[in-house]
C-alpha positions as CSV (number, residue, x, y, z in Angstrom):
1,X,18.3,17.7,14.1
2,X,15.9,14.8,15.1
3,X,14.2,12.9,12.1
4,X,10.2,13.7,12.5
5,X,8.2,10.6,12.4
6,X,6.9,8.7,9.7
7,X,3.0,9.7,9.5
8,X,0.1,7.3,9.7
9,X,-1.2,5.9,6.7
10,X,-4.7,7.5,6.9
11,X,-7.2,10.2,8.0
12,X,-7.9,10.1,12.0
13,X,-10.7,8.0,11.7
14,X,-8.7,5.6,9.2
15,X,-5.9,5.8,11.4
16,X,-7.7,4.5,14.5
17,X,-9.0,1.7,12.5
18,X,-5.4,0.5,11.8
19,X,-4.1,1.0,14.7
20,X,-6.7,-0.9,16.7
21,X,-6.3,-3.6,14.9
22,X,-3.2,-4.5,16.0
23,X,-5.3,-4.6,19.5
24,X,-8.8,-6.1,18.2
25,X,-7.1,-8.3,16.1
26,X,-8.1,-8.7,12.3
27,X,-10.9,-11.1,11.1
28,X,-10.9,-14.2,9.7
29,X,-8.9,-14.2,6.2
30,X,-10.0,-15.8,3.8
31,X,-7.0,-16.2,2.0
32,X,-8.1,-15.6,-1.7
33,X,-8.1,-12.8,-3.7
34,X,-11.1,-11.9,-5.2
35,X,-11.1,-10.1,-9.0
36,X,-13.1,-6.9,-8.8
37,X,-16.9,-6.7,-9.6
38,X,-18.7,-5.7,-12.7
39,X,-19.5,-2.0,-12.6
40,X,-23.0,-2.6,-13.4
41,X,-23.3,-3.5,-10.1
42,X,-23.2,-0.1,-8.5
43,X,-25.2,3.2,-8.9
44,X,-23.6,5.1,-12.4
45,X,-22.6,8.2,-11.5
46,X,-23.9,9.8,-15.3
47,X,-23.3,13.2,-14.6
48,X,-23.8,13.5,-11.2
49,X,-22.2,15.3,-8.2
50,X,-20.9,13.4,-5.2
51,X,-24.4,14.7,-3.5
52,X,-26.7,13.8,-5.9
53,X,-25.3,10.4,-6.5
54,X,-25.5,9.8,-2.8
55,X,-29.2,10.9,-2.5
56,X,-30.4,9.2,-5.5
57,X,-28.5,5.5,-5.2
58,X,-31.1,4.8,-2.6
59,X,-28.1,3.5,-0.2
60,X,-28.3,3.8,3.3
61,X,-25.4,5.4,5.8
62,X,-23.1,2.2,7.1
63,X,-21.3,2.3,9.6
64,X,-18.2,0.6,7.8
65,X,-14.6,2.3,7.5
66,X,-12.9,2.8,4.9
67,X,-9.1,3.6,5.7
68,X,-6.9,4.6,3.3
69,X,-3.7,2.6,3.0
70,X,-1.7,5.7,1.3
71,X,-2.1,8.8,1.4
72,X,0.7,10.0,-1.8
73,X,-1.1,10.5,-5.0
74,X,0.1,12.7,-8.1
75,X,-1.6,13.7,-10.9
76,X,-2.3,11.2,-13.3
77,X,-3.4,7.7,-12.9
78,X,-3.0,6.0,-9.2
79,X,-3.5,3.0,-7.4
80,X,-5.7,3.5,-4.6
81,X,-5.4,0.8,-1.5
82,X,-7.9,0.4,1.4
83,X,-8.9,-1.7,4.2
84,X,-12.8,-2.2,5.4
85,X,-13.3,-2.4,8.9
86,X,-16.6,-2.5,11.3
87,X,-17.1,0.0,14.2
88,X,-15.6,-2.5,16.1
89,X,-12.6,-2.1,14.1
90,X,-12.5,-5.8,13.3
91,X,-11.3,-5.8,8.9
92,X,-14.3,-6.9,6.8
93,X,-13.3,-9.1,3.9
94,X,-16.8,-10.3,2.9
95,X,-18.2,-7.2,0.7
96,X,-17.9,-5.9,-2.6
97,X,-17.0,-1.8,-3.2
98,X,-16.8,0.5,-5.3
99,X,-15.2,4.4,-5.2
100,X,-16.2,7.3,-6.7
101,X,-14.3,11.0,-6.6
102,X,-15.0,14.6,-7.2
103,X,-12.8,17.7,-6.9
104,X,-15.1,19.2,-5.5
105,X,-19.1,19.2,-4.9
106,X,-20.1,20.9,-7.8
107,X,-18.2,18.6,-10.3
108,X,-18.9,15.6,-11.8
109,X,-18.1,12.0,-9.7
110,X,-16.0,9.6,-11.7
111,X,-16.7,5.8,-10.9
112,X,-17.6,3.2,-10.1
113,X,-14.3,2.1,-9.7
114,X,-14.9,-1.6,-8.1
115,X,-12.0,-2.6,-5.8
116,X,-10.7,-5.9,-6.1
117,X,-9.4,-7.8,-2.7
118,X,-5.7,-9.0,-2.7
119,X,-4.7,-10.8,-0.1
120,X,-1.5,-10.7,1.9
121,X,-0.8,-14.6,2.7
122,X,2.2,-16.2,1.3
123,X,3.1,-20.1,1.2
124,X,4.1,-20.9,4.5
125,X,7.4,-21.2,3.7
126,X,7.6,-17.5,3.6
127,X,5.3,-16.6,6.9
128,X,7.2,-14.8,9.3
129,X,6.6,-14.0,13.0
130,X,5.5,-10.5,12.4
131,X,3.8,-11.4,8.8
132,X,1.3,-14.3,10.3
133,X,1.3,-12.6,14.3
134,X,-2.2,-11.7,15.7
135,X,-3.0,-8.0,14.6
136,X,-1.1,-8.2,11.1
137,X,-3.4,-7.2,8.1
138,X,-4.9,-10.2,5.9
139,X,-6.1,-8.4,2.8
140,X,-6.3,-5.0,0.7
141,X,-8.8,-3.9,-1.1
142,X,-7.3,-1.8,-4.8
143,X,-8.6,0.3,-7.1
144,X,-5.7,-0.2,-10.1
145,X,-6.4,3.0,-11.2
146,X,-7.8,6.4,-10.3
147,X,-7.6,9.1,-12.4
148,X,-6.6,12.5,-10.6
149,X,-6.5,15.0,-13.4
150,X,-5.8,18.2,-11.1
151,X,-3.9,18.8,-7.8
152,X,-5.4,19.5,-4.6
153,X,-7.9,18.0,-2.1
154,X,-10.7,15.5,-4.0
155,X,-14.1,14.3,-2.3
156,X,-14.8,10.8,-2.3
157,X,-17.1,8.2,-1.2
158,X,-17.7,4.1,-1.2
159,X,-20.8,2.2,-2.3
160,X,-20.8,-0.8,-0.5
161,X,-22.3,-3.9,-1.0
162,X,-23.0,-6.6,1.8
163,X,-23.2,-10.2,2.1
164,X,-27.1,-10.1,2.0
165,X,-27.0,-7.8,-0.7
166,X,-27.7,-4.7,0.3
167,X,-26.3,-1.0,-0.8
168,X,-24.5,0.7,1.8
169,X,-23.1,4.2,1.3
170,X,-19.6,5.2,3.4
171,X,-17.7,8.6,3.0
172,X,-13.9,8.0,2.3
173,X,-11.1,10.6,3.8
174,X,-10.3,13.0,1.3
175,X,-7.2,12.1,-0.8
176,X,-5.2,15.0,-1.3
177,X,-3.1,15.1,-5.0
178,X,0.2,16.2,-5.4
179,X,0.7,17.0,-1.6
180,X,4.2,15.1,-1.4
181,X,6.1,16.5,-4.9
182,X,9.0,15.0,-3.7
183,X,8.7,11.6,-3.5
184,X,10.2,9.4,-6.9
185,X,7.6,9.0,-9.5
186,X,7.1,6.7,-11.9
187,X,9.5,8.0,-14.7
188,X,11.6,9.8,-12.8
189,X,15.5,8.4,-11.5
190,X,15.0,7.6,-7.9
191,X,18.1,8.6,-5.2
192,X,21.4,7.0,-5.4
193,X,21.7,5.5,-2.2
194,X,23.9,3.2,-0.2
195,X,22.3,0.3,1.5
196,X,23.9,-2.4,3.7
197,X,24.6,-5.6,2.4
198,X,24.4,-8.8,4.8
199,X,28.3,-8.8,4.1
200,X,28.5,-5.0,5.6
201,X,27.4,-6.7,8.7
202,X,29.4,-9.6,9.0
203,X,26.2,-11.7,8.2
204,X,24.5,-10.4,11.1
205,X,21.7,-9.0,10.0
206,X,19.1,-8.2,13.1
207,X,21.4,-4.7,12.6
208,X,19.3,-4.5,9.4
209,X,16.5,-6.3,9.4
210,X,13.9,-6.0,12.0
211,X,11.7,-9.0,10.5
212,X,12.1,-12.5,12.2
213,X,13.3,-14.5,10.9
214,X,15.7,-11.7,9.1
215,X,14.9,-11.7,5.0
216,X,17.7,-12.8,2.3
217,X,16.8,-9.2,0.9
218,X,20.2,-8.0,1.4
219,X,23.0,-9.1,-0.8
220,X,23.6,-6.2,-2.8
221,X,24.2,-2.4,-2.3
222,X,21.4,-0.1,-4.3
223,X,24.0,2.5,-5.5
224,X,26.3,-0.7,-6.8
225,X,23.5,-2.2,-9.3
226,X,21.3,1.2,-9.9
227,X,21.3,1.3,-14.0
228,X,22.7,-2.2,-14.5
229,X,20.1,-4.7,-13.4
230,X,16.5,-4.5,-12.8
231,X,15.6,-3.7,-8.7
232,X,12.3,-4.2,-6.6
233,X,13.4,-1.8,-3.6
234,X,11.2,-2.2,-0.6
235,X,11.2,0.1,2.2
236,X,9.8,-1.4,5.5
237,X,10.2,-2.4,8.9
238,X,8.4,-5.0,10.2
239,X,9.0,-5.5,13.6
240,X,7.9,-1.3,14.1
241,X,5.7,-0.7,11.5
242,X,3.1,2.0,12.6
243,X,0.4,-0.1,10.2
244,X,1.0,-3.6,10.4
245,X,1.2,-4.6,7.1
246,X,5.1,-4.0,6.7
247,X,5.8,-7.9,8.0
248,X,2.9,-9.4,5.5
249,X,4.5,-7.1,2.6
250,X,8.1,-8.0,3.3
251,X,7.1,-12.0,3.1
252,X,5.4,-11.2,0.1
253,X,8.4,-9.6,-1.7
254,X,10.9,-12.1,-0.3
255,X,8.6,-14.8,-1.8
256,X,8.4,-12.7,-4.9
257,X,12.2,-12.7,-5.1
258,X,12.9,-16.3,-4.6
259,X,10.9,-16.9,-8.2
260,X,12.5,-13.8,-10.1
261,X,16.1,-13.4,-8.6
262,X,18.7,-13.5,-10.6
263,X,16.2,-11.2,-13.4
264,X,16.0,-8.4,-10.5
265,X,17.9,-7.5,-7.3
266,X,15.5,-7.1,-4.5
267,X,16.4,-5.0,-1.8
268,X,14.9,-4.6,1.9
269,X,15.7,-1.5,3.7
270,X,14.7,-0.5,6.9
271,X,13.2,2.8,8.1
272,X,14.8,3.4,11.4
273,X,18.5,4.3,12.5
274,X,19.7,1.5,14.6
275,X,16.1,-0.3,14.1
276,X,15.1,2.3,16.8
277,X,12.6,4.5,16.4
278,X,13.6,7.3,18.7
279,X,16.9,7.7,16.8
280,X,14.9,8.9,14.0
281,X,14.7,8.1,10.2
282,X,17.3,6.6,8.4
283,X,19.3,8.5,5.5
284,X,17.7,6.5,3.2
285,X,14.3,6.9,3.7
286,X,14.8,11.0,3.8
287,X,16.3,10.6,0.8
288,X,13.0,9.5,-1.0
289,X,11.2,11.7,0.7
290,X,8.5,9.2,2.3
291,X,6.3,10.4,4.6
292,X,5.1,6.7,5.3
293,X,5.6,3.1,4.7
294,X,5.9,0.5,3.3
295,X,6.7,1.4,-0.2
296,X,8.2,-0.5,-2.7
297,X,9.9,1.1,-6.3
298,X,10.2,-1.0,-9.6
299,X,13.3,0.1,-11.2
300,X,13.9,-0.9,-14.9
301,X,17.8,-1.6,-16.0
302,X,18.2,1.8,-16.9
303,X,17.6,3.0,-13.3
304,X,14.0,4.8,-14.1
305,X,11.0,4.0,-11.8
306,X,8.3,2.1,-13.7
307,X,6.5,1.3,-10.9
308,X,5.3,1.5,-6.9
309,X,3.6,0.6,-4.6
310,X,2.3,2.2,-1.4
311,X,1.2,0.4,1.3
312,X,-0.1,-3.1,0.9
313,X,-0.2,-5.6,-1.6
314,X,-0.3,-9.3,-2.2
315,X,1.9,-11.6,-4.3
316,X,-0.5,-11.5,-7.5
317,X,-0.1,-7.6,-7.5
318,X,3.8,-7.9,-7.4
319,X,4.2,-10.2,-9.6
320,X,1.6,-8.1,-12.2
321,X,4.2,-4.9,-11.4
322,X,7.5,-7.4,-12.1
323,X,6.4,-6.7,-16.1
324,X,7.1,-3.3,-16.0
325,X,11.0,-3.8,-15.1
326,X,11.7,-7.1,-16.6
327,X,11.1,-8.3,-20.3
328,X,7.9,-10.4,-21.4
């Protein structure tokens, strides 16, 4: 039976955004990431429903994006990536945001959450063709932490604040909570599964590595080292990625893992059988259940998840999750 493809990262509109990117080409980077603003800054929600925060905040409609950059999220507390782009779809690094969500419109908004903006540049020892090529994402915008205390679908929208200081107010595609129950969470044992070594492959690793050049993200098998040592597992493919920021991510990690290797075993493992897309999935991605990618799992020593990532994220934010798998 044919694997069914990975889905987008994002609503339809979100979707397009990303995708024309890799057409439009992103804007200029800045190449810093910028902490995330005060919440005095935006409207305070105090009580309010989405509708009434919206009509009282005295912020007109933009015309920005917001695309998701994930679309799993389980009850609890969740990280919540997203890009800004223009109608032109061309990414916008220069404003400040902030979320807020409801369950539904009769319930109170929580927020503002202010995002902060991580970006996806490495030194350029670590810049590879499909990491620094035109179309390949620059930044992320996180919210650390967003509080879902229900399953189900969730209103949300973006207060947006521009350059020249004005309050702009952008709806966000509705996140929907608990829709992928099978995918690891944090706290759970992930999969036991087999992943290729370089050695596997008689060093020849293009048959496992679609980024160029080809990462040194592959000198152990998963299964072999799952409860002894510490692993940063990163699913992704960067020469097919559907979003573009699987070759930014991968450089990130392999940068990551030159500073903490031998504390943790990183592993990359690609997403498609034969690096070919119309051969379908690869075991190891079914196995986890991921409906998209990139993702990358923190495992501690004891072979329990204590951390992931979906989606984009720059070196600070790796090197911030490395604490949950490896002593202070």
């Amino acid at each position: 039976m044919r694997s069914r493809p990975l889905r987008r990262l994002a609503s339809s509109l979100a979707l397009a955004a990303l995708t024309a990117v890799v057409v439009a080409g992103c804007g200029g980077g800045t190449g810093e990431t910028r902490p995330a603003p005060p919440p005095k800054e935006f409207p305070q929600a105090q009580g309010k429903t989405i509708s009434q925060l919206l009509h009282g905040s005295g912020a007109t409609p933009s015309e920005l994006v917001i695309a998701p950059a994930s679309e799993v999220f389980d009850k609890g507390e969740e990280r919540y990536p997203f890009g800004v782009f223009t109608t032109g779809l061309e990414q916008v690094e220069d404003v400040e945001v902030a979320l807020y969500f409801a369950k539904d419109g009769k319930s109170k908004v929580s927020g503002p959450l202010p995002a902060k903006l991580e970006t996806l540049q490495t030194k350029p020892a670590y810049r590879s063709q499909n990491g620094s090529g035109p179309g390949e994402a620059k930044s992320v915008y996180v919210v650390p932490k967003v509080d879902f205390p229900k399953n189900g679908s969730y209103l949300a929208i973006a207060m947006i604040k521009t350059k020249d200081g004005k309050l702009e107010a952008s709806r966000v595609p509705s996140p929907v909570v608990g829709r992928y129950p099978r995918v690891p969470k944090v706290g759970e044992r992930p999969p036991k599964i087999e992943t290729l070594t370089a050695a596997d492959v008689g060093n020849d690793l293009e048959k496992i590595d679609t980024r160029v050049p080809p990462d040194q993200m592959h000198k152990v098998n998963f299964a072999e080292v799952l409860g002894k040592k510490p692993i940063v597992l990163v699913f992704a493919t960067p020469a097919l990625c559907q979003s573009r920021v699987c070759g930014p991510v991968v450089d990130v990690a392999q940068q990551v893992a030159d500073k903490y290797e031998p504390k943790a075993d990183f592993i990359h493992q690609e997403v498609y059988v034969e690096n070919e897309k119309s051969k379908g999935l690869r075991p190891q991605l079914k196995a986890f259940h991921l409906p998209t990618e990139p993702w990358t799992y923190l495992i501690d020593a004891n072979g329990v998840v204590r951390d992931r990532l979906s989606g984009a994220y720059g070196v600070d934010e790796l090197e911030e999750a490395m604490s949950t798998i490896l002593p202070g």
